[in-house]
C-alpha positions, 0 to 999 in steps of 0.5 A: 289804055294809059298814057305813059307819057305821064309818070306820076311821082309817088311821093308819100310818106309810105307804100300803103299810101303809095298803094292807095294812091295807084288803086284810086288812079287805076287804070288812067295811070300806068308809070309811076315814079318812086324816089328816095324820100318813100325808100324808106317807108317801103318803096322798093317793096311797093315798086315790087308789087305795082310791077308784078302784080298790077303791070305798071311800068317803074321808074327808080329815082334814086339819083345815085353817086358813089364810087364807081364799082358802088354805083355798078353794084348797087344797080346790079342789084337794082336791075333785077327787079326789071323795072323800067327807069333809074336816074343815077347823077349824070357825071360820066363815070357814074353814068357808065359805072350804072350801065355796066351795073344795068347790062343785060337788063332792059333798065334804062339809065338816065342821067340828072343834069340839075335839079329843077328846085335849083337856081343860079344861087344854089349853084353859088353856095354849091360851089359850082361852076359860073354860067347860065343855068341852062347852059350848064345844063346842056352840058351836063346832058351832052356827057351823060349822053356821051357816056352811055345814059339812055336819056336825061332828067332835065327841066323842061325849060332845057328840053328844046335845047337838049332834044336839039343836040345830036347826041340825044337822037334816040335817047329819053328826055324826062322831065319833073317840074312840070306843073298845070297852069295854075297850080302850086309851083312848090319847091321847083323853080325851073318848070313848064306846063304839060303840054309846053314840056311835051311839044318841046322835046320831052318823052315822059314828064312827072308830076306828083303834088298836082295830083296826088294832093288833088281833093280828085287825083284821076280827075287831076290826072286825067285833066293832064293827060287832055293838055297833052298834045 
């Protein structure tokens, strides 16, 4: 039985990849994760498909922000496919636009606090508030929890002080940005390896170049899940 405390990110360029890429990961593998960047080359479809025909769990990245009620009808829509997660940008009101889109459904709504590719500077030329990266990630999280979110997406640098705060009792901590010792950082600057993300508080992480790049991706993912504790 997999481990679906690791969520592979399918980040290719389309769902016949994708496809290949779950079919040589197998059965040591069951949580995969579809973002935007495959939404275009099928990945809806190819989430459709992992799910009801090869019984793997989903997560939807697609990191909503719009309008309330175009939030709420976008994951109305989203919702009836049953898969298991979808991020939405953790300000409040997107956050309780996407649960009321979701009641009913088992999906669960998890908040972005800040992108693990982002630092200090990227939140300058964003015009964002002043303040230590962390902490404004911390509270990013305590809204998104506050107003309804089932869990939050936060690197795993945070997950200690997130799992901390007692609005994230119960709730989900998922984190990208998890990379083995060793491995390429990419473009994510705020990361952790497995087994630091987990022991810090992290429910799910997810991890995709690492593996999917990988000349062995099972082998890749299997030598992840042996670091987990």
């Amino acid at each position: 039985m997999s481990d679906d405390r690791l969520i592979v990110a399918i980040d290719l360029p389309n769902a016949l990849g994708g496809l290949q890429l779950s079919q040589n990961l197998g059965d040591s593998v069951g949580f995969y994760k579809i973002g935007l960047g495959m939404l275009t080359g099928g990945g809806l479809a190819l989430a459709n498909e992992l799910k009801d025909e090869h019984g793997k769990r989903i997560f939807l990245d697609m990191k909503l922000f719009d309008i309330g009620a175009t939030v709420e009808a976008a994951v109305r829509g989203l919702a009836q496919f049953g898969h298991d997660f979808l991020t939405v940008h953790g300000d409040p009101h997107i956050v309780r636009a996407a649960k009321e889109g979701a009641s009913g459904s088992d999906m669960k709504i998890l908040g972005v606090t800040v992108l693990t590719s982002l630092d200090r500077a990227d939140l300058d030329a964003g015009c964002i508030k002043a303040g230590d990266i962390h902490d404004i990630t911390l509270e990013r999280a305590a809204k998104a929890l506050e107003a309804g979110a089932d869990g939050v997406i936060a690197s795993p640098q945070e997950a200690a002080m997130i799992r901390a705060l007692p609005e994230a009792a119960g709730r989900l901590i998922v984190t990208p940005g998890v990379r083995p010792a060793g491995a390429e950082l990419g473009d994510q600057k705020r990361v952790a390896t497995p087994a630091r993300a987990i022991e810090d508080g992290a429910d799910h992480i997810v991890v995709g170049r690492p593996i999917w790049q990988a000349a062995n991706p099972r082998e890749a993912a299997q030598a992840i899940l042996d670091e987990l504790p």
